[in-house]
LOROLUM-258093 format. One record per atom (N, C-alpha, C): residue in one letter; x, y, z. Coordinates in steps of 0.1 Angstrom, whole numbers, plus 5000, padded with zeros to 4 digits. Example, Ala and Ser with C-alpha at 12.3 -4.5 7.8 and 13.67 -1.06 7.14 Angstrom:
2
a513249435078
a512349555078
a513249675078
s512849785071
s513749895071
s512950005079
END
This chain:
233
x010264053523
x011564073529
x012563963526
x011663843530
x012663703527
x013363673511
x012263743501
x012963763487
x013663853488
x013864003495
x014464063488
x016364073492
x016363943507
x017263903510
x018263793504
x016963693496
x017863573489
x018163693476
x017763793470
x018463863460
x019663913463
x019963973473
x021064033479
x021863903481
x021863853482
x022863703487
x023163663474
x022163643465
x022663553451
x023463723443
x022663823446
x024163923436
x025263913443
x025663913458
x026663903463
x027963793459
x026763653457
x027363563453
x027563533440
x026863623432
x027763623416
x028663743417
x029063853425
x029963953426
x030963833423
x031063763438
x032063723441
x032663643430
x031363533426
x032263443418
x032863533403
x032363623399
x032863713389
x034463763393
x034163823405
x035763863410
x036463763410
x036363633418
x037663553414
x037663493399
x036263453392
x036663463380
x037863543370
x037863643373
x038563763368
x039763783375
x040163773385
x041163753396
x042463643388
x041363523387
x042663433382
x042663433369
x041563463360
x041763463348
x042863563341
x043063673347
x043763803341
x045263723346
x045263643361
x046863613363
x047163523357
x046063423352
x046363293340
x047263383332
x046563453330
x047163483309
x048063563315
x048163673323
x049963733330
x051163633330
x050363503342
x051363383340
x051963393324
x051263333319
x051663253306
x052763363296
x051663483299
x052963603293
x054163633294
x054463613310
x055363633319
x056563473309
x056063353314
x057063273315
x057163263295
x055963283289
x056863273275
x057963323271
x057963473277
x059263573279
x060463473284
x060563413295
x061163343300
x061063243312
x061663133314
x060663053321
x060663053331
x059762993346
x060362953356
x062062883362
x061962793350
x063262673354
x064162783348
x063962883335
x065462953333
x065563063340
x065063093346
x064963273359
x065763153369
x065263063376
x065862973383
x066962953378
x067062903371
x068662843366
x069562923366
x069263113357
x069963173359
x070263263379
x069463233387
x069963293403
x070963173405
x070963023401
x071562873405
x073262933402
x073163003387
x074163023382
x075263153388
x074463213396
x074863373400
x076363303409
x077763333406
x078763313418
x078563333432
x077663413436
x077463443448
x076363323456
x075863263445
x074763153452
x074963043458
x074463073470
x074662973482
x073662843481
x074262713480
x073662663484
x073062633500
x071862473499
x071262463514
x072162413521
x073162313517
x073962293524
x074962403534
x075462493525
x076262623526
x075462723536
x074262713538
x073462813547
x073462753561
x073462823575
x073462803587
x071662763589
x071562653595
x069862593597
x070062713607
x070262823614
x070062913622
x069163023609
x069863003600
x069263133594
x067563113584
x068362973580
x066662883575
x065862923585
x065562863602
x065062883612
x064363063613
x065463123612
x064663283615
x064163323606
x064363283594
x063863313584
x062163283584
x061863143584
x060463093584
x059663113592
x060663163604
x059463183620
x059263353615
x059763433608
x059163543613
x058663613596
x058863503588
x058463543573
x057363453568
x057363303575
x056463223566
x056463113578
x055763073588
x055962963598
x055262843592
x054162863582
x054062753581
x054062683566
x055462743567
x055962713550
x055962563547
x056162483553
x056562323553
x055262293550
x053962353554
x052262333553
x052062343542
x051762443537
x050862483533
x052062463516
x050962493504
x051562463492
x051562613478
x051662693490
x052862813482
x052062963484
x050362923487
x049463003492
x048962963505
x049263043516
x049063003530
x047063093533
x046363003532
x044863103533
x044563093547
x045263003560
x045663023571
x046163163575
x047163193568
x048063313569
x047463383568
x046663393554
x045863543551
x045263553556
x043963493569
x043263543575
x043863583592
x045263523594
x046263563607
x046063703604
x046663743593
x047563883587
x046863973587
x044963953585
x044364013582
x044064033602
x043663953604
x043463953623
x044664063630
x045764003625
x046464083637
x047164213632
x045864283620
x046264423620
x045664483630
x044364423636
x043664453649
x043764413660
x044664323661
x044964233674
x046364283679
x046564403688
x047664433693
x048464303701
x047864233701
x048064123713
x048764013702
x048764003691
x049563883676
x050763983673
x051863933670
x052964003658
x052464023641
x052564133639
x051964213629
x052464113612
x051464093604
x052164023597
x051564023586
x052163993574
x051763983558
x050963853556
x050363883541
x049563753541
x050263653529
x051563723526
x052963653513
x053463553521
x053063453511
x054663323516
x055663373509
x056663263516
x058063303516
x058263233496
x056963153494
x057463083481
x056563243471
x055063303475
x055463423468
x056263523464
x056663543475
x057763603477
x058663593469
x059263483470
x060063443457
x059863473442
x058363423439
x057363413428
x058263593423
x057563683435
x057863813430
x059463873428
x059963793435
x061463883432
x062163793424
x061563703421
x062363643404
x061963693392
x060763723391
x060163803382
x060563953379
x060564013394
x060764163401
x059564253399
x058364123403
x056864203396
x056964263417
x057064393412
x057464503426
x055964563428
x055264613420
x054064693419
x052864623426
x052064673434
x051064643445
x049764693433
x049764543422
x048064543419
x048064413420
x046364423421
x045664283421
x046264193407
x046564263393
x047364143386
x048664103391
x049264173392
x050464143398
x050664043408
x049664063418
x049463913429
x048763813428
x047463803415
x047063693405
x048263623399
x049263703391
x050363603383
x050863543393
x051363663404
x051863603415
x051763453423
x050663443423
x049963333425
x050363213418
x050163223405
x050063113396
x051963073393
x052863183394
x054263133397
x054463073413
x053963103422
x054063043428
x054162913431
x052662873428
x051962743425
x052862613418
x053262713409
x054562593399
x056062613406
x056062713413
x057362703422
x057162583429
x055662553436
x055962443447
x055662303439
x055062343428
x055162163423
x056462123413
x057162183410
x058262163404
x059862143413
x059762213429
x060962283436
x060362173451
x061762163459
x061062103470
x061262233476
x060662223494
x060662343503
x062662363501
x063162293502
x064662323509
x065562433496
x064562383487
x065262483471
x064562583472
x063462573475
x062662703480
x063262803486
x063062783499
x063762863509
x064962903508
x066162813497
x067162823493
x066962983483
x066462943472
x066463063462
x065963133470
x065263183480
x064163283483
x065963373491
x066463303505
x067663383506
x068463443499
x068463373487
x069563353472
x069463523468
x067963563468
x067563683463
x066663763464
x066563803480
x066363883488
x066563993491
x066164153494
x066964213492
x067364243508
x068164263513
x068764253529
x069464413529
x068964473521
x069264643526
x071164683520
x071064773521
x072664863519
x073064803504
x071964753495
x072164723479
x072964563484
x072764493493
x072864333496
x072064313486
x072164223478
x070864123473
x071463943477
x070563893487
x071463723491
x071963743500
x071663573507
x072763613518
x074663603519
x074663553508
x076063563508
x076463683507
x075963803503
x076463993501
x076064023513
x074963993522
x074664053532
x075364003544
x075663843548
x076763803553
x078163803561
x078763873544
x080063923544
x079964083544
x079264143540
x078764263538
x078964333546
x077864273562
x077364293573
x078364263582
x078764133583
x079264053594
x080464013590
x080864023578
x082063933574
x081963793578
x081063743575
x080663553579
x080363493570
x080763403566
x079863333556
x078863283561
x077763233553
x076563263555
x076163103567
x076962983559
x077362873568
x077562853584
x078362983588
x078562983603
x077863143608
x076563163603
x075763213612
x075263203622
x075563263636
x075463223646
x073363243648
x073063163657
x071663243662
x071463363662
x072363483671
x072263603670
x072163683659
x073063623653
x073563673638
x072363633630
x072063563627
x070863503620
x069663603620
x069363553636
x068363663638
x067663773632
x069263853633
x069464013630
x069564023614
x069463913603
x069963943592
x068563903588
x067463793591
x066363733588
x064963823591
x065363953597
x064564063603
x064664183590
x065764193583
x065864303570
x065064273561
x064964233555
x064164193542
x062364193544
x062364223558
x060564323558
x060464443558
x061764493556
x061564673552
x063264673553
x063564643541
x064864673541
x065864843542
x065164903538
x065565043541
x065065103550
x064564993559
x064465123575
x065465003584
x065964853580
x066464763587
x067864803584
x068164793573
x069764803570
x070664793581
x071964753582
x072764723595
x073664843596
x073664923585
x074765083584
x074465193590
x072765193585
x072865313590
x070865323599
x070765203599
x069865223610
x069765063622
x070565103621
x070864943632
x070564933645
x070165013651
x068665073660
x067165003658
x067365023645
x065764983643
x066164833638
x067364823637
x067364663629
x067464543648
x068264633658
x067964553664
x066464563674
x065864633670
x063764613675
x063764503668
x063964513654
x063264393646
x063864253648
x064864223656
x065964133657
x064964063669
x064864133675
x063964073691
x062364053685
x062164093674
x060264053671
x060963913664
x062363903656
x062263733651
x062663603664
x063363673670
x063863623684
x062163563689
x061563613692
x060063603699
x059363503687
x059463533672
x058963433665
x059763313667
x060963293667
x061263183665
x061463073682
x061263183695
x060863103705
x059363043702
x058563123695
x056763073691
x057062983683
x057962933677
x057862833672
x059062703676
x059162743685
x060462623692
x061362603687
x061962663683
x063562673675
x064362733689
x064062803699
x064762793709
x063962833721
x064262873732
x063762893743
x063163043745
x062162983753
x061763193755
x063063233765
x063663173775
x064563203782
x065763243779
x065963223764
x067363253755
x067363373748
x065763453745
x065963523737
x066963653741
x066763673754
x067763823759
x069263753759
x069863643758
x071163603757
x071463643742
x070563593732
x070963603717
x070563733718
x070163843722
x069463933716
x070664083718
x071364023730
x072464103736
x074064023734
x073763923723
x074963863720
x076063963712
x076863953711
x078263983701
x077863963689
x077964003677
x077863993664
x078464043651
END
């Protein structure tokens, strides 16, 4: 019995290491395909160059704030792959009692919508990876989080917060208020059921689940959230 247990443990354990073997091997060589085409720094350079691109200075720390507490909290941690996260994300699909949540950083995230690798395979989230990875050793978090708003998609054919901003709110993106923030940092997890036109119902549920992340992470008070939540905007 006791052999035929160490057998099942040593195939389990060459499964495994074969799957990640293959895991990152297929996103290596994706990587390398991907950026020969074109690079990191020039996909980057060309969003730097888009007229509409906001810099960090130009963005409201309200909207950086709602953004990280209910997309990526512990973006400033971790180095572009949160494996913290991914076992949160995986927990609180069963834990009615956690806010429901992805196992993507905000710097994958990125990884994918500079590429526009959209498609849900396992290569796709291997390359994914490996752009990532050189997002965080080449970019600080503040350019990070910068490009990630830069090119987002925020619903009603918004891409950035400067289209969604003025779009939305007529604000530039600089004097976003908390409220405002809130409600714009909540689209971009399901942008076509969030949009502010024509389902703004459902955009304000999701305005009060970033309200709740971002009192969980001390950016304001639990006591504030029904003031911001029922603010003017």
């Amino acid at each position: 019995m006791k052999k035929f247990v160490k057998f099942i443990f040593k195939l389990l354990l060459i499964l495994i290491i074969a799957f990640v073997g293959i895991f990152f091997g297929k996103g290596y060589w994706g990587y390398l395909e991907l950026t020969q085409q074109e690079s990191v720094d020039q996909v980057v350079s060309n969003v730097m160059s888009s007229p509409n691109y906001v810099s960090y200075e130009d963005i409201s720390p309200e909207l950086i704030r709602a953004t990280i507490a209910i997309e990526d909290r512990r973006f400033y941690d971790h180095g572009g792959v949160d494996y913290i996260g991914l076992v949160r994300a995986a927990v609180s699909q069963f834990d009615d009692d956690l806010l429901k949540s992805g196992g993507s950083t905000i710097t994958q995230q990125l990884a994918k919508n500079l590429y526009e690798m959209f498609d849900s395979t396992w290569n796709r989230k291997s390359t994914e990876f490996f752009v990532a990875k050189y997002l965080e050793k080449h970019y600080s978090k503040n350019e990070i989080i910068t490009l990630y708003v830069n090119v987002i998609n925020y619903g009603n054919n918004y891409t950035g917060i400067y289209e969604a901003s003025i779009g939305y709110l007529d604000t530039y993106p600089e004097d976003l208020t908390v409220a405002q923030a809130s409600l714009l940092a909540g689209i971009p997890q399901s942008p076509s059921n969030y949009d502010l036109v024509y389902h703004f119902e459902a955009a304000k549920q999701k305005q009060l689940s970033v309200l709740r992340a971002m009192a969980e992470c001390g950016y304001i008070s639990e006591s504030d959230i029904n003031a911001y939540y029922n603010a003017s905007v």
